[in-house]
C-alpha positions as CSV (number, residue, x, y, z in Angstrom):
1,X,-34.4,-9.8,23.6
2,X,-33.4,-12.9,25.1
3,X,-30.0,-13.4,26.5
4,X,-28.9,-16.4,24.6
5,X,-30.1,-14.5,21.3
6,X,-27.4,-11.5,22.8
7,X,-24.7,-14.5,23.7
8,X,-25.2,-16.1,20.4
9,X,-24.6,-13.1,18.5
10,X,-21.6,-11.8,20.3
11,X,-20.2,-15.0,19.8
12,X,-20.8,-15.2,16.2
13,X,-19.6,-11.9,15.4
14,X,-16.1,-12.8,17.8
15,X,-15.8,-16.0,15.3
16,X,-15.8,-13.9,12.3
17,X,-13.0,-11.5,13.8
18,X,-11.2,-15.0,14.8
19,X,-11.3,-16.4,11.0
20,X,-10.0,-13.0,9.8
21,X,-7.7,-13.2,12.5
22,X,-6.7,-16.0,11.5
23,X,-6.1,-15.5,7.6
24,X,-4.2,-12.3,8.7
25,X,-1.7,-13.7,10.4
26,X,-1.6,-16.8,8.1
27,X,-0.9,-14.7,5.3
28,X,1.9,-12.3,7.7
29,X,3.7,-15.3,8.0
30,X,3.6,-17.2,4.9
31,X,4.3,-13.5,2.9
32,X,1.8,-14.4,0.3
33,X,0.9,-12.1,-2.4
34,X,-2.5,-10.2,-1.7
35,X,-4.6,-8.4,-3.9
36,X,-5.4,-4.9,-3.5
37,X,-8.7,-3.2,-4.7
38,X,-9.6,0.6,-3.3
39,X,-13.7,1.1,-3.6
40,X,-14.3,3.3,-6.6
41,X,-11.9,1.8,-8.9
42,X,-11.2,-1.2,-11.4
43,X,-7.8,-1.4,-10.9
44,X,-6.0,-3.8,-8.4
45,X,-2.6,-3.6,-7.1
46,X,-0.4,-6.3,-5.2
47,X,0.8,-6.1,-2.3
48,X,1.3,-8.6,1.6
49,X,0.6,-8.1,4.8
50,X,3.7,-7.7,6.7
51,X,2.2,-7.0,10.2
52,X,-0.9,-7.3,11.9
53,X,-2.4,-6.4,15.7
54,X,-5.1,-8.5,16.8
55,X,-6.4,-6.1,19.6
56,X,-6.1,-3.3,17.7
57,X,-7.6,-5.2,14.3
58,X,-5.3,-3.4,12.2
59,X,-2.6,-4.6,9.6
60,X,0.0,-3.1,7.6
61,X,0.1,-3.5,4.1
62,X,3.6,-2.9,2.2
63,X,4.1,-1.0,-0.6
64,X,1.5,-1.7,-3.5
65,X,2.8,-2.4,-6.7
66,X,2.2,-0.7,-9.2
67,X,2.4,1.9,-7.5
68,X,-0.7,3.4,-6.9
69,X,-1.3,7.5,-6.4
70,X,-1.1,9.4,-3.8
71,X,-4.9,9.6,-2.9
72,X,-5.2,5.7,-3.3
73,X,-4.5,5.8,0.6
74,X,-6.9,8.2,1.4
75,X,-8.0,8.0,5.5
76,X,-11.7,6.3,5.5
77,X,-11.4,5.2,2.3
78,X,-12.3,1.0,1.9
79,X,-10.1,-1.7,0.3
80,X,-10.6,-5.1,-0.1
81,X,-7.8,-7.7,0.4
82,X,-7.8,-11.2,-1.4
83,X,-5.7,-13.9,-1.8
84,X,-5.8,-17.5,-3.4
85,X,-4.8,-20.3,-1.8
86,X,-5.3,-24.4,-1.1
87,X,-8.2,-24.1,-4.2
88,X,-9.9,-21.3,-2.3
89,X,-10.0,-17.4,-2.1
90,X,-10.4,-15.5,1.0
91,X,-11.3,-12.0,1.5
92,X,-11.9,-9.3,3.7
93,X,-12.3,-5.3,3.9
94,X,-10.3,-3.0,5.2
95,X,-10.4,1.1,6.4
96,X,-7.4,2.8,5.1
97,X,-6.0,4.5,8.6
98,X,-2.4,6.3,7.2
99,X,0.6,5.2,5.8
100,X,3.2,3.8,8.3
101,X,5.6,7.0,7.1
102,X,4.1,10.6,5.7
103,X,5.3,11.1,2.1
104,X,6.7,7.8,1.7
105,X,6.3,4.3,0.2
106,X,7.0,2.1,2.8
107,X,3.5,0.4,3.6
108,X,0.1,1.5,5.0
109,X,-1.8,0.7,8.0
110,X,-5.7,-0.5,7.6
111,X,-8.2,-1.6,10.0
112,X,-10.2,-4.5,9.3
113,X,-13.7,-3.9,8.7
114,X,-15.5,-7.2,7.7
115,X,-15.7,-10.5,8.1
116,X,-14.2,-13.2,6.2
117,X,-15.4,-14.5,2.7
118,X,-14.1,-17.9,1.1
119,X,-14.9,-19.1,-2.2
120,X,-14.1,-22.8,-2.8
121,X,-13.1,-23.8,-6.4
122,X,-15.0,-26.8,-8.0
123,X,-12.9,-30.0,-6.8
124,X,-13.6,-32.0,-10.0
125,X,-13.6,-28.8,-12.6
126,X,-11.3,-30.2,-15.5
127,X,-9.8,-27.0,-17.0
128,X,-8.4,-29.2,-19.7
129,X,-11.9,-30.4,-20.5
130,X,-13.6,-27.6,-20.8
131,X,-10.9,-26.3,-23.1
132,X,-11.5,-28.6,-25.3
133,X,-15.2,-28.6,-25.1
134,X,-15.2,-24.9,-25.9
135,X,-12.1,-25.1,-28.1
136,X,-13.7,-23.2,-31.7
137,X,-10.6,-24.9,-33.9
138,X,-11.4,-27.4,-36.5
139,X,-10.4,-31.4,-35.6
140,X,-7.4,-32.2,-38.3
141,X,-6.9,-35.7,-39.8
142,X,-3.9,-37.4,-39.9
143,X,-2.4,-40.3,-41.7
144,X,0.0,-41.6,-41.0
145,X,2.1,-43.3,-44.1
146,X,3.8,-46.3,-44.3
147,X,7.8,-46.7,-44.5
């Protein structure tokens, strides 16, 4: 393998960990709802990140509401984390590694495990538009009569 194939790849994967990085502490700071979604299951739950380490890639999560059971948190067990903002949705996966106190509700620790995703929403999408483009009710006539 050549060496600026090795370089280029270490770097690449260091710039994914930097976006994630990134959104983690952006979204620490700003206390921004996140969405919570464990592997396995349909439901989601919401939640924020309240702390993050970035040498240690791992975050803490507070208490998800609703509350979700016991097992939700399982060690190992993958979640992903979203959150929408500035016409855009970021997300990322993360390991569940144990809640921050045994037997309690008072936020869990998870250690990223992917890189960053970012969906852009359409810039010119007119929701308004398309409502009334897909809009099944009948037009109505209306006179208007004279004083």
């Amino acid at each position: 393998m050549n060496i600026f194939q090795k370089l280029g790849e270490l770097t690449s994967s260091q710039r994914d960990y930097h976006d994630v990085a990134t959104a983690l502490e952006s979204l620490r700071l700003s206390g921004k709802p996140v969405t919570v979604k464990f592997e396995g299951e349909k439901r989601s739950y919401s939640s924020r990140v309240t702390a993050f380490n970035r040498d240690h890639k791992i975050f803490v999560l507070a208490d998800i509401f609703p509350p979700a059971p016991g097992q939700a948190f399982q060690k190992g067990r993958i979640a992903s984390i979203s959150s929408t903002d500035n016409q855009k949705t970021i997300s990322l996966s993360g390991v569940c590694v144990e809640p921050l106190v045994a037997s309690q509700s008072m936020g869990y620790e998870l250690k990223v495990n992917s890189s960053l995703s970012v969906e852009k929403f359409e810039q010119d999408f007119d929701f308004g538009l398309h409502h009334s483009k897909t809009s099944s009710a009948a037009t109505t006539e209306r006179k208007v009569v004279g004083l």
